[in-house]
Each structure stands twice: as C-alpha cells, then as structure tokens.
C-alpha positions as a Python dict, from the first residue, in 0.01 Angstrom:
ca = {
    (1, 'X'): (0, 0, 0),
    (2, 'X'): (126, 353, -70),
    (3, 'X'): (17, 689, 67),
    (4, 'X'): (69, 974, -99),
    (5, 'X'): (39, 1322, 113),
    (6, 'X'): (3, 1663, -64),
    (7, 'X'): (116, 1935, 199),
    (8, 'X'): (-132, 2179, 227),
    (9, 'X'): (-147, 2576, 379),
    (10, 'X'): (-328, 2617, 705),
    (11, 'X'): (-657, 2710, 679),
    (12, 'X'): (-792, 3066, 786),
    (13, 'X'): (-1164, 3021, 683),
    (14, 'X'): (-1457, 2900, 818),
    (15, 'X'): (-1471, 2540, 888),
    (16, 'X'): (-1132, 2544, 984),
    (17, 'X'): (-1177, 2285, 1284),
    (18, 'X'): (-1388, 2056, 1043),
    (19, 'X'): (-1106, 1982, 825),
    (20, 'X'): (-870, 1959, 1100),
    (21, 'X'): (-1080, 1698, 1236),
    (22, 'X'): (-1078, 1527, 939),
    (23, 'X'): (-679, 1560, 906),
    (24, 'X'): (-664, 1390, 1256),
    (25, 'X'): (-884, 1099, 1143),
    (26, 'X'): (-672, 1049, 832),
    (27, 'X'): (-345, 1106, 1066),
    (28, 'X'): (-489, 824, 1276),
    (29, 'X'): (-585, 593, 1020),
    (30, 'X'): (-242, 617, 902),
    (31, 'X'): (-57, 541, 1236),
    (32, 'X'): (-274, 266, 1253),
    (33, 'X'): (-261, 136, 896),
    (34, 'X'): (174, 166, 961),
    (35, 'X'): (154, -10, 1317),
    (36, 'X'): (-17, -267, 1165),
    (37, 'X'): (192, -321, 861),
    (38, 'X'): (-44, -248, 620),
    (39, 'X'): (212, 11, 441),
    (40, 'X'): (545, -46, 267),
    (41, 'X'): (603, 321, 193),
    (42, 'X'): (488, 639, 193),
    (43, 'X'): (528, 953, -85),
    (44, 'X'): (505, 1288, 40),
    (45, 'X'): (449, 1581, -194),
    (46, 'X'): (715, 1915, -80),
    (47, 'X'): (871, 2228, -292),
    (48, 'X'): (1142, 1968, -426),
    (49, 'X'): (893, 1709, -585),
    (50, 'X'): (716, 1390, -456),
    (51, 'X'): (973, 1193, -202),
    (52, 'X'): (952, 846, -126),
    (53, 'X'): (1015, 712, 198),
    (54, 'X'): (1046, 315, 268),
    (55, 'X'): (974, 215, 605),
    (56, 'X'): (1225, 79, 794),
    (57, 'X'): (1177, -310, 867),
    (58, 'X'): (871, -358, 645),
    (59, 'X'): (939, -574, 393),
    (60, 'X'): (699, -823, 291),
    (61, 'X'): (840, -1114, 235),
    (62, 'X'): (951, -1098, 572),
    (63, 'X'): (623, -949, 746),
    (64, 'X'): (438, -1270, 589),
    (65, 'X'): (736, -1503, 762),
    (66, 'X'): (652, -1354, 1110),
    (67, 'X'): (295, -1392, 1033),
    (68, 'X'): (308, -1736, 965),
    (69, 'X'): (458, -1812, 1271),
    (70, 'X'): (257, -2050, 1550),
    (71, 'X'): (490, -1875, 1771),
    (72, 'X'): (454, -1469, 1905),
    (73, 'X'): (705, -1239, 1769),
    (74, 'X'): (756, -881, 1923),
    (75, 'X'): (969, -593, 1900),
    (76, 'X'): (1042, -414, 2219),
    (77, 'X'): (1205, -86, 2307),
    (78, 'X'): (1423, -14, 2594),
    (79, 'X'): (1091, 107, 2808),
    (80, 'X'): (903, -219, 2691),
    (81, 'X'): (717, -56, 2442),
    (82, 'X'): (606, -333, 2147),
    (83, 'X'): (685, -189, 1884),
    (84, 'X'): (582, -466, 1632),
    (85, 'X'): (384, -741, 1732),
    (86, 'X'): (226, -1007, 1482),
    (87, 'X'): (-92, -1182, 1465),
    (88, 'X'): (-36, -1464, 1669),
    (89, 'X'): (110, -1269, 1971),
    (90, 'X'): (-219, -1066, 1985),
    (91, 'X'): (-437, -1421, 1971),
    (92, 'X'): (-253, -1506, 2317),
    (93, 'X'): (-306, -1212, 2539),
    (94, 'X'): (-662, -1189, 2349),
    (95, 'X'): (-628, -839, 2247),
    (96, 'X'): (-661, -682, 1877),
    (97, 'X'): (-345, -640, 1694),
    (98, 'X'): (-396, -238, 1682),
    (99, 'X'): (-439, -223, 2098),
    (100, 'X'): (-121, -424, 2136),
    (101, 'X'): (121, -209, 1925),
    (102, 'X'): (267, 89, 2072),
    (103, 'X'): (162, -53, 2488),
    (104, 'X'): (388, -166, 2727),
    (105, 'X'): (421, -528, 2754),
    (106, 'X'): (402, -491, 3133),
    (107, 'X'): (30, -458, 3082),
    (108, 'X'): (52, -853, 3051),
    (109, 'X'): (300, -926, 3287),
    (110, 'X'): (274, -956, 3697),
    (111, 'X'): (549, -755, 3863),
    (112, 'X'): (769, -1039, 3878),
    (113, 'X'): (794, -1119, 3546),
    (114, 'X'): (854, -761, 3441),
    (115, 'X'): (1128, -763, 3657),
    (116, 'X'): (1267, -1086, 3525),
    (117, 'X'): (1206, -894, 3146),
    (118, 'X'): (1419, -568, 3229),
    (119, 'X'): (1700, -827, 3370),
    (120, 'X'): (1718, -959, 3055),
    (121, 'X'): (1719, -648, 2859),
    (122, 'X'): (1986, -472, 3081),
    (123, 'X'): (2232, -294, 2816),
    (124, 'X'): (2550, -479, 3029),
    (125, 'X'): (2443, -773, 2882),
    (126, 'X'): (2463, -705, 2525),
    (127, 'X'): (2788, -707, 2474),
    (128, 'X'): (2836, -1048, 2657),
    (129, 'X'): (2529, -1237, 2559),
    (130, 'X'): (2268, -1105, 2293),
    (131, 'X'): (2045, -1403, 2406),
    (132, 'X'): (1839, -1509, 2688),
    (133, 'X'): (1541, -1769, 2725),
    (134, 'X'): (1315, -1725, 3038),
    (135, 'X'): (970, -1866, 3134),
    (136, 'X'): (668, -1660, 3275),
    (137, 'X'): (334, -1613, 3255),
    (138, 'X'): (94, -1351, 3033),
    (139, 'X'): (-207, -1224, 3178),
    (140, 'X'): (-419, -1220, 2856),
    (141, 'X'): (-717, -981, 2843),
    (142, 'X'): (-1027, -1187, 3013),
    (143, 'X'): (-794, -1226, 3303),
    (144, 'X'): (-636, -1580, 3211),
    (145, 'X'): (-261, -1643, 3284),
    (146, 'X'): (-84, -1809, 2966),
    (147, 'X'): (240, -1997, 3048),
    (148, 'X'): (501, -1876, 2796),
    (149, 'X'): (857, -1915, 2712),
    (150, 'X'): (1053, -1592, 2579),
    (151, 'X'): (1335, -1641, 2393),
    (152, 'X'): (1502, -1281, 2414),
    (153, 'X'): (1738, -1151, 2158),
    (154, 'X'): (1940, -794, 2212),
    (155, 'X'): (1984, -599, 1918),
    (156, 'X'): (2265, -377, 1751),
    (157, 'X'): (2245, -67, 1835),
    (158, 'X'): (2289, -9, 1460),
    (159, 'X'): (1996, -221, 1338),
    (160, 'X'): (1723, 41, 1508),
    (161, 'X'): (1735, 363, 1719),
    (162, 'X'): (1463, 243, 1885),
    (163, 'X'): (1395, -100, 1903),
    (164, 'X'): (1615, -280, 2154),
    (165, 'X'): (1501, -650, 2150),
    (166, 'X'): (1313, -922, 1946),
    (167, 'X'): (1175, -1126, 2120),
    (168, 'X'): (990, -1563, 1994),
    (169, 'X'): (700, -1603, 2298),
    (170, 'X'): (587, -1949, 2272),
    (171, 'X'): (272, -2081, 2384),
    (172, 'X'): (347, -2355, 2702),
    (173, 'X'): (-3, -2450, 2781),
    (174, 'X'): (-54, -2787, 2581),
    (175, 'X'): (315, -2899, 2699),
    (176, 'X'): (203, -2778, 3062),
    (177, 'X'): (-145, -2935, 2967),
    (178, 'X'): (57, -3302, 2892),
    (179, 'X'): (280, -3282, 3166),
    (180, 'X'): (-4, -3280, 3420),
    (181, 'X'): (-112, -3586, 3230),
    (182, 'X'): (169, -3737, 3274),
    (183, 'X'): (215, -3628, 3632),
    (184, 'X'): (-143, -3782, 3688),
    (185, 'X'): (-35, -4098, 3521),
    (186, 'X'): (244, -4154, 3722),
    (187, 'X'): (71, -4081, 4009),
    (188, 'X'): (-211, -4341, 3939),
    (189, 'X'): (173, -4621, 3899),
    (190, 'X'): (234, -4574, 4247),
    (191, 'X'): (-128, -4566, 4335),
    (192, 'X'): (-119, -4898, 4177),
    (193, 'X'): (262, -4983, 4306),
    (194, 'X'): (165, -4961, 4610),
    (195, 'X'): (-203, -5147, 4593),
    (196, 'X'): (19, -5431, 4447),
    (197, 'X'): (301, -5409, 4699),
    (198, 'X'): (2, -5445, 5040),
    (199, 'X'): (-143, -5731, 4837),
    (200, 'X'): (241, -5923, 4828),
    (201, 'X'): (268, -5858, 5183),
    (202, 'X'): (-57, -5993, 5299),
    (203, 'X'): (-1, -6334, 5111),
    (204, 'X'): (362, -6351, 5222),
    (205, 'X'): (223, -6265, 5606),
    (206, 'X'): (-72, -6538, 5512),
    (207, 'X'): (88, -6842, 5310),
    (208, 'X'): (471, -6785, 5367),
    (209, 'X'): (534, -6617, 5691),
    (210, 'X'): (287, -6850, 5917),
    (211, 'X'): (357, -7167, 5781),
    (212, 'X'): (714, -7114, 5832),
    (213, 'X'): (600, -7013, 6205),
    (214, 'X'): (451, -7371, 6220),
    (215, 'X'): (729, -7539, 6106),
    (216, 'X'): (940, -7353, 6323),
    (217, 'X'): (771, -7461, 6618),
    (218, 'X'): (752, -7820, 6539),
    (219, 'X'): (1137, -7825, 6474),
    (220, 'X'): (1163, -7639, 6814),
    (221, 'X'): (989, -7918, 6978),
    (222, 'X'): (1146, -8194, 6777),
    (223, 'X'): (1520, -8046, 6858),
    (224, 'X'): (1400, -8018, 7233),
    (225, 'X'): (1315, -8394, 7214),
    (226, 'X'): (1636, -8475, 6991),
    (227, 'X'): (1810, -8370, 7309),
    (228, 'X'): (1681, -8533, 7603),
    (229, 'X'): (1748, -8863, 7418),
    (230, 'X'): (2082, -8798, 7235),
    (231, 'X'): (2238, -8462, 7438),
    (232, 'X'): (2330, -8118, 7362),
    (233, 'X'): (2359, -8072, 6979),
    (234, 'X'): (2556, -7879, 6800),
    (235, 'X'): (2445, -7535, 6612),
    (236, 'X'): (2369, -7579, 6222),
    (237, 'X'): (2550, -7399, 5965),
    (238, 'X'): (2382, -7125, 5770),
    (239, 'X'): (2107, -7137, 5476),
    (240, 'X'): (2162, -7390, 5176),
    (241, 'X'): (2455, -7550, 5411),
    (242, 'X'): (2523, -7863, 5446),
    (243, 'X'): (2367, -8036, 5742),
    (244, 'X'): (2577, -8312, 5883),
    (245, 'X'): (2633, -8492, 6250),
    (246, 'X'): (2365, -8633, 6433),
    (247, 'X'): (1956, -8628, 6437),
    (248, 'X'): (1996, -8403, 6721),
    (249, 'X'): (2216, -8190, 6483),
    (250, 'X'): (2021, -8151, 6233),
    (251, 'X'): (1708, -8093, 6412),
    (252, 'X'): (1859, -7773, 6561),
    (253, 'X'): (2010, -7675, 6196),
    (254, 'X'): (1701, -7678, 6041),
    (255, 'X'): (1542, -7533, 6283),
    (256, 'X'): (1777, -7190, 6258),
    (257, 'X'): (1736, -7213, 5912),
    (258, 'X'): (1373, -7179, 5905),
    (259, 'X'): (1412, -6932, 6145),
    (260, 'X'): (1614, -6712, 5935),
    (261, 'X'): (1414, -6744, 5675),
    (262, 'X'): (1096, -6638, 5885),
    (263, 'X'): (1321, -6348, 5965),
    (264, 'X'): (1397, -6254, 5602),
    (265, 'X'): (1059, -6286, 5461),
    (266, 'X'): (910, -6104, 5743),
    (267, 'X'): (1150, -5842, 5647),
    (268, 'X'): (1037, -5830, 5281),
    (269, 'X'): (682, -5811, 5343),
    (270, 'X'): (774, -5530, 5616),
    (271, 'X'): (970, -5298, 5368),
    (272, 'X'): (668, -5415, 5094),
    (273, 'X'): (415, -5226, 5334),
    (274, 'X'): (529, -5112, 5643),
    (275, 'X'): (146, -5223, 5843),
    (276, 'X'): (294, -5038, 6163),
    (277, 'X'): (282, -4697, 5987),
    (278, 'X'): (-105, -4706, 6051),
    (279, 'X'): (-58, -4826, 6384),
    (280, 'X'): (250, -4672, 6545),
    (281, 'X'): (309, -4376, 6305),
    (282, 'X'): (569, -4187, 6085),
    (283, 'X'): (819, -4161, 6358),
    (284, 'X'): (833, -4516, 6494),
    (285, 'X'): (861, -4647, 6145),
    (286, 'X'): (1128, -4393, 6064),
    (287, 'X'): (1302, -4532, 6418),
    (288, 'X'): (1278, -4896, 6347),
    (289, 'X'): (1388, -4854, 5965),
    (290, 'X'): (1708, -4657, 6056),
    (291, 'X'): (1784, -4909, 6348),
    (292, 'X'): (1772, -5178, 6135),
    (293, 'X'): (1999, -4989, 5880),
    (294, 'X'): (2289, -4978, 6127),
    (295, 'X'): (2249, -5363, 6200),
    (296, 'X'): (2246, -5424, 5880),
    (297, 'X'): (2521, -5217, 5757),
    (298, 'X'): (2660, -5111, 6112),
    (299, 'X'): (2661, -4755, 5947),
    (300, 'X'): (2514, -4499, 6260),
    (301, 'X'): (2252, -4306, 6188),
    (302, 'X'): (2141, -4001, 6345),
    (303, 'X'): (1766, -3936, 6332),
    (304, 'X'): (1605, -3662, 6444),
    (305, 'X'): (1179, -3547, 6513),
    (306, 'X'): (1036, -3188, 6594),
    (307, 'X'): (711, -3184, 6756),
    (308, 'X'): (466, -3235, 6551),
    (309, 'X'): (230, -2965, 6488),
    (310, 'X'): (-69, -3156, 6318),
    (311, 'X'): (-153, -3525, 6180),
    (312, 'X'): (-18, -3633, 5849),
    (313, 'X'): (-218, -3768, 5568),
    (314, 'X'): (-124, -4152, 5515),
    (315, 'X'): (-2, -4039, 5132),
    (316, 'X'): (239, -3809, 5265),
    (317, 'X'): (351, -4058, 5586),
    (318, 'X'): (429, -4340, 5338),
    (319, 'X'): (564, -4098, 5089),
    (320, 'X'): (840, -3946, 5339),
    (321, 'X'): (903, -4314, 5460),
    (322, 'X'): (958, -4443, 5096),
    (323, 'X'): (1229, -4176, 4986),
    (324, 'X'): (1415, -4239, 5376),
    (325, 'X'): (1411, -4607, 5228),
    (326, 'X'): (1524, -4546, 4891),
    (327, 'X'): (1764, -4282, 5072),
    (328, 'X'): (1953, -4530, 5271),
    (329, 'X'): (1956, -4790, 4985),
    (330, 'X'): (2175, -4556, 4768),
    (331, 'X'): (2403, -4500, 5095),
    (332, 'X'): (2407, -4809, 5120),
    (333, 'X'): (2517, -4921, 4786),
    (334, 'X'): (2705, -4627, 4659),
    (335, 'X'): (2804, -4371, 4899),
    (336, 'X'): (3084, -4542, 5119),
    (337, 'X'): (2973, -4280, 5413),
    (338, 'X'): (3100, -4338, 5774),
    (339, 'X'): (2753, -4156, 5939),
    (340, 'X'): (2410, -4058, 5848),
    (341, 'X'): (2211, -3807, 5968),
    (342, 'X'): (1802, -3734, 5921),
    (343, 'X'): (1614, -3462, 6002),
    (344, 'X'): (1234, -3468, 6012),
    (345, 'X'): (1098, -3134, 6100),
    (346, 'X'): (728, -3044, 6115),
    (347, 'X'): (633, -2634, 6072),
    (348, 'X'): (293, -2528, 6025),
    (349, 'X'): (263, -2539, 5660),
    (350, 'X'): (491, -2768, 5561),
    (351, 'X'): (705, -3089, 5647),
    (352, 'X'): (1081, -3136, 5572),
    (353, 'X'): (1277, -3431, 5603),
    (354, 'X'): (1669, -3392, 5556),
    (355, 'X'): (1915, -3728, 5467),
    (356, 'X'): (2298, -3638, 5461),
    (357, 'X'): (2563, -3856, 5441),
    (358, 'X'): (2945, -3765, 5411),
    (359, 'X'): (3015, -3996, 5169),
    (360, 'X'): (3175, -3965, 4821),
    (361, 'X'): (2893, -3799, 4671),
    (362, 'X'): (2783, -3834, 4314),
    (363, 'X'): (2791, -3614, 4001),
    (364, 'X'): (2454, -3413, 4023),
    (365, 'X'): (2432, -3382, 3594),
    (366, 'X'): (2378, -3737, 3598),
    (367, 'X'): (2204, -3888, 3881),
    (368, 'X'): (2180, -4237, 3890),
    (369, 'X'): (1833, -4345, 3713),
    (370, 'X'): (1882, -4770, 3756),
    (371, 'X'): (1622, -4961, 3936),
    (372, 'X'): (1718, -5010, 4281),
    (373, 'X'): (1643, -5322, 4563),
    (374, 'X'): (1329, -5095, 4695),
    (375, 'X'): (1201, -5136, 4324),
    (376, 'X'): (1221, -4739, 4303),
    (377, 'X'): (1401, -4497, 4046),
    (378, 'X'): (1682, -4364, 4245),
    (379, 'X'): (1659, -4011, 4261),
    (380, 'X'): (1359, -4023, 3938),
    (381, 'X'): (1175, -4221, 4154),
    (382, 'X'): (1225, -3976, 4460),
    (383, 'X'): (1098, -3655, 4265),
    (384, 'X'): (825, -3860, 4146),
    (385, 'X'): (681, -3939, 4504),
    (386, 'X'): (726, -3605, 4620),
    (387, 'X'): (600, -3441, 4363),
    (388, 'X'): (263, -3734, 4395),
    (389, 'X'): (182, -3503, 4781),
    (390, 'X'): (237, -3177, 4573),
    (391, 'X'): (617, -3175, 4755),
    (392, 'X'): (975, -3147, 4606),
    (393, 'X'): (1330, -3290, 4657),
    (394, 'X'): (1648, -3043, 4619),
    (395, 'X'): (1958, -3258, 4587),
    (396, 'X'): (2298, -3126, 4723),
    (397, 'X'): (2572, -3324, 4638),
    (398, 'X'): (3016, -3335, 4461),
    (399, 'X'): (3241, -3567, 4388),
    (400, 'X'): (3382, -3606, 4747),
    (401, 'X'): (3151, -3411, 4924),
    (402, 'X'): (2887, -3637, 5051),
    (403, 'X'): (2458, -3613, 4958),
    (404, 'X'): (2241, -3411, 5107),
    (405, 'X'): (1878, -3474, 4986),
    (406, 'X'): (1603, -3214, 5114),
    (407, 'X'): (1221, -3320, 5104),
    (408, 'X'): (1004, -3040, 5101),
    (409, 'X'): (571, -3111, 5125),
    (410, 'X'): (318, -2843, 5168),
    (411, 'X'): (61, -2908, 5433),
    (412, 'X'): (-337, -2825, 5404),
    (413, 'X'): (-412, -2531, 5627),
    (414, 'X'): (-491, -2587, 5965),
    (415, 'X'): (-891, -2544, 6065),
    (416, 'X'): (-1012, -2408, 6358),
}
C-alpha cells in the first residue's frame, strides 16, 4: 500500500476545525494502517517534488514469515514498548493487533515477570550475551494467565534507534497441559505400586510367613526332644549348608534355618508395606527402619523429630518413609559414608525431612536413574513421590563431598 500526502497551507476560513478533524482521522488511520503493517512506503508531496520514503523493517516477504509463525514475535524498546507485534502474539493475550502495538508489555505481565524482562534487557548484557530464554506467565485480556517461554534476543544498536530486543513467545499451555497428564499418570503407577506391593505382603504374612512359624515350632519341639534322648547338639551352619552330624544336629540346623528365613521374609513383606505406619506412626517407622539400617550395615545413623504440629495424611507418611528407604539404599550401595544423619521437622505449613551422608557424593548432571532393591528410580523415583503429595526434593551433592537430599511437602491449612 502507498500513501501519498500533498502538503497543504493552514486554513484561515470558516470550517477550519472541520477539516482539521478530518486531518486527525486520516493522521490516525495512518498510524494505525503503519503499526499494523499495512504500508510499505509512503510519498510525500514538498517544494522539491514527490519523495519516497520506505519504512524501515517492512518488507513483505519478511512481514508474511513472522505472520506465519505459530509462535509470538515482538519488538520491544528499551521502556518495553512493542513496537511490532504479529498476529499470533495478539491471539494469546486476546487483544486486537492495533491495541497491542505501541503498549507496554508490562500490561501482561505480573510484577515479577517484568522484573525478570528488564534483567534480561539490561544494556550490560549485550555485549556479553545477545540471548536469553526465560519462562513466565501472560495475563491475557479476560484475566487468564498463559504460560510462555521468551526467547530474548538484544539488538545492535545499529539495526534500530529504537527498538532494543526481538523477542519468539511461545505458547506452554498444551506442553504444561501433557505434563499434568503425565504427572497424573504416574501418580495413578504408584497408586497402583503400592495397591500391588500391600497385596504381596498380605499373602507372604498369610501363606509364607505363618507356615514357616509352624514349622518352626515343630522343629523347636522336635530339637527339644532330639536332646533329652541324644544330648546337647551342636548349632547348624547357615542357609543352603550342608547339614551333617547327628539327628539331634540336624534338628537344631534346620530349625535356625527356618528361622532365618521367617526373619527374612518377614523383612520383605515389612519394607513391601510397612502395616505399623497405621498403627505406630511416621516416627516409629522412621526409628525402626534406621535401626535396622545400622544392624544391617553397622553404618550410625542419626535421626532426628520436631514436635509435631498436626496429623499427616497416610499419602504423605508413606511418601516421606519411601524416599528415607530409597535414601539409605543408595548410601548403602554407593556412597561409602561413615555416618548418616536425618532430620524430620514439622512447621505449620509444611514438612521437611533432611538425609545427609558424608560420603563420596555423586555427580549431580547425571544422577543415577537404575532400578534399585526398593524397586524405586533412584533419585527419578524420589521426585516422582514427592511431587505425587504436591512436595519437592532439592539434591545437594560433589564428587567427594557427601549427599544431602532435602524433602520439602506443603501441608493443608490448619482449621479451627
């Protein structure tokens, strides 16, 4: 589109305000027909001939690339004025095209986010990095907030005496939108984990663990008899041994190995689904599984409980007691640590549980992600629980340096 613009002498007759009225109109339609990018040039009539002047960035070819875009592309000076904004920008914060040119952009940003903008657009930081990506959120005109990702690029101060910055927005709500899916599907895998892991530990309690009770008892009795007719016996060796010596002998041998095998599949169905964390609580289980970490490992471990300010939800009980577990299993395997300490510590909105070891650490770029004995993640598997309560995990840890893993769950609100 071209204008052309015959300059004319200022009116001294009647009707004077009419036609400047109507020059303002035109004036207007023009600033909005050049904000818009509906002209390429403009020719202006003056005392040397017609001149033509080309607008500076408006070529079409280029105009129609932007335009294209599924992506918002904006032009911002060093105030945060847009300067150029395409189609698809305007779709996201709702807004015609002609109300979004020539605003700030910190009409659709929360104070925050501005902030986090003019960071970005500091003039330091041109000559050391032109780019910058960040992630916040648009408030779009009916009030909605759009999750976006800016990816920020500094200009020349020779490409434009005004414009400072182009900037790509793209839209995050459909990869927000399928991460919630996929937050809710992993949720409903330890829903069902778990479902699976009470129904193992019933029938090992029901068809393993008592029968092996019964049998224990009758080789109790038999080894008791063994020895009033054929004296003391000797101890038996340990699981898939041989047995030798006499009846007596192998009475009591079979009866210790039954008995450690009692022992180990009552630990299995224990660590499966801990039925005392109903009964006893967070802190007793917590107890009972770092004491039996120290036997098993003879590795100390310091464990310590606030006062508890309100009741837990079982969720969160069994989701603190599942990362302590998968905790101590990667001390135990990996970290070569000489003590442990844990931290549970209950505030009013929230409940923290802290694991540090001074072992030899791990580097933090790539966590370990193999399945484990607890039939967890590692550290995945962690962030996964928390995040199933609504918590998070902050890992601290260097080659040498020892782990410190920080739980972090929000708690309802308290009622009156």
């Amino acid at each position: 589109m071209v204008i052309a613009r015959k300059q004319r002498r200022p009116a001294g007759s009647r009707g004077e305000i009419t036609r400047l009225r109507a020059r303002l109109a035109h004036t207007e339609d023009m600033l909005r027909a050049i904000r818009v990018g509906e002209i390429d040039s403009m020719v202006v009539a003056g005392d040397h001939g017609p001149q033509v002047f080309t607008l500076e960035g408006a070529e079409q070819t280029y105009r129609i690339l932007i335009e294209s875009m599924n992506e918002g592309a904006l032009t911002l000076s060093a105030d945060l004025v847009i300067l150029y904004a395409n189609q698809c920008f305007a779709r996201m914060v709702g807004c015609p095209l002609a109300a979004v040119m020539g605003t700030s952009i910190s009409r659709f940003l929360g104070p925050e986010d501005q902030a986090k903008l003019r960071s970005c657009l500091k003039p330091e930081k041109a000559g050391r990095d032109r780019g910058d990506k960040v992630s916040m959120s648009l408030q779009t005109a009916d009030g909605a907030h759009l999750p976006v990702h800016l990816s920020i690029h500094r200009l020349d101060s020779g490409v434009s005496a005004l414009a400072i910055a182009s900037v790509v927005v793209t839209d995050l709500s459909d990869v927000r939108r399928t991460e919630g899916q996929l937050r809710a599907l992993t949720h409903r895998v330890v829903q069902v984990q778990e479902a699976e892991r009470e129904r193992l530990a019933l029938e090992l309690h029901d068809h393993v663990t008592q029968p092996l009770c019964a049998i224990l008892a009758n080789l109790q009795a038999l080894a008791a008899q063994s020895a009033k007719v054929g004296g003391p016996a000797k101890v038996g060796g340990p699981i898939g041994g041989p047995i030798g010596g006499t009846a007596g002998d192998k009475t009591k041998a079979l009866r210790d190995m039954v008995s450690q095998s009692a022992q180990v599949v009552e630990r299995i169905s224990h660590d499966l689904r801990p039925s005392v964390l109903r009964v006893l609580g967070l802190t007793v289980v917590l107890r009972d599984t770092a004491e039996k970490f120290t036997k098993r490992t003879g590795l100390p471990v310091k464990l310590s409980v606030t006062q508890r300010s309100q009741s837990l939800s079982p969720d969160i009980e069994l989701t603190l007691y599942r990362i302590l577990q998968e905790a101590l299993g990667n001390i135990e395997r990996h970290a070569h640590a000489r003590t442990v300490t844990v931290h549970l510590q209950f505030r009013r909105a929230n409940v923290e549980m802290t694991i540090t070891d001074d072992g030899v650490g791990f580097n933090a770029e790539r966590p370990r992600q193999q399945p484990t004995a607890t039939g967890g993640l590692g550290l995945l598997g962690m962030h996964e629980r928390a995040s199933y309560v609504g918590g998070s995990i902050m890992v601290t840890t260097s080659r040498g340096n020892g782990t410190r893993v920080l739980v972090h769950i929000p708690l309802p609100p308290v009622t009156a």
